[in-house]
Each structure stands twice: as structure tokens, then as C-alpha cells.
C-alpha positions as CSV (number, residue, x, y, z in Angstrom):
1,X,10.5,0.5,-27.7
2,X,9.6,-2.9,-25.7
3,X,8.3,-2.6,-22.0
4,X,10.3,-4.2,-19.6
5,X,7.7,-4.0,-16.9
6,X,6.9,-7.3,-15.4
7,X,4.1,-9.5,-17.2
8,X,2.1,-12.3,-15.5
9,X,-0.5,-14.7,-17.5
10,X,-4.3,-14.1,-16.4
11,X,-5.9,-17.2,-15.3
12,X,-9.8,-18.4,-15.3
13,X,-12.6,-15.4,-15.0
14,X,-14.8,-14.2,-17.4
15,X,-14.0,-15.6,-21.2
16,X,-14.4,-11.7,-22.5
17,X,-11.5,-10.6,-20.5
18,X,-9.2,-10.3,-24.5
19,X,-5.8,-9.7,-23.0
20,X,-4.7,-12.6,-21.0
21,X,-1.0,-11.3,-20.7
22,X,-1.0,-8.0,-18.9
23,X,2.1,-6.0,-16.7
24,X,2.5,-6.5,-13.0
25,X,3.5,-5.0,-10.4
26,X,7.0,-6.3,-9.5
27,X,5.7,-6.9,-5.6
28,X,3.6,-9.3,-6.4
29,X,0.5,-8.9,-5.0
30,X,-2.9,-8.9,-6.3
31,X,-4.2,-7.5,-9.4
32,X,-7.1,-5.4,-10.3
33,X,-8.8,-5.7,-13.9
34,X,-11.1,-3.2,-15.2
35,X,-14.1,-5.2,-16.8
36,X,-17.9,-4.7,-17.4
37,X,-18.5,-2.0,-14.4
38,X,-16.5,-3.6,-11.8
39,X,-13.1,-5.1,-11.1
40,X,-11.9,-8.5,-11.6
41,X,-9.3,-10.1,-8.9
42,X,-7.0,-12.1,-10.0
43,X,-4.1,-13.6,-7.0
44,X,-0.5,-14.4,-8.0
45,X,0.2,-18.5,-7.8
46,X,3.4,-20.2,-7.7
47,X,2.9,-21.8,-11.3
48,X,4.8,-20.4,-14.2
49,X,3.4,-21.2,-18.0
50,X,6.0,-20.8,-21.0
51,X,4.4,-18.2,-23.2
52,X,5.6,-16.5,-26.6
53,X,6.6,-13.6,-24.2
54,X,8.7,-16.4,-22.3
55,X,8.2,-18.3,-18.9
56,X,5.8,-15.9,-17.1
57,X,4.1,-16.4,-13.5
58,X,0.1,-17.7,-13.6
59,X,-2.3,-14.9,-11.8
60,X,-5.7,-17.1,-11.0
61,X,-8.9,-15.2,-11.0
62,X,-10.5,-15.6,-7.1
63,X,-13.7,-12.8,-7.3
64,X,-15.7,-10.1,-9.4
65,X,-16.5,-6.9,-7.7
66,X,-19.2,-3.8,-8.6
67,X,-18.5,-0.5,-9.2
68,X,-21.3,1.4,-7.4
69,X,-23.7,2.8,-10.2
């Protein structure tokens, strides 16, 4: 069975990061990735980019943070 949860296309950050279409909160807000011992930030735009998933909103990655180790 499909999810229907929201899905929002990652933008910029770190070329590893594999999945670049990822479920979203449907608030908006910002979104935490888990990458490499720490988080990457990514902030919800206003731009939309037509995907094979269909028109989804552009998160743009703004900062990296450490998990304490």
C-alpha cells in the first residue's frame, strides 16, 4: 500500500544524502535528516519542482549539526 504522507524534494547539502524525496510533516516547518553523526537542516521554500512523484515543494539545505560523541 502507497503512503499518502506528504513528500517534499531535498535541496543542496551533502551529495551522499541518496534519498532526495523524503515525507514531511504536513505543517511545514523544518526538517531534520539523519546523516554521518549529526543532522542535516533543510528549510521549506516557496518553489515547487515536477517530480515522477508529481509537483512536490523544494526543502533547501541551510546547516549541518553534530551529534555529541
Amino acid at each position: 500500500m502507497a503512503s499518502k504522507a506528504p513528500k517534499a524534494v531535498l535541496q543542496g547539502g551533502p551529495e551522499g544524502i541518496r534519498e532526495r524525496i523524503v515525507e514531511v510533516d504536513p505543517g511545514g516547518g523544518d526538517l531534520k535528516v539523519p546523516y554521518r553523526g549529526g543532522y542535516e537542516h533543510f528549510r521549506s521554500t516557496q518553489r515547487e519542482w515536477d517530480t515522477a512523484e508529481g509537483r512536490l515543494p523544494v526543502y533547501e539545505w541551510w546547516e549541518r549539526t553534530e551529534l555529541p560523541g
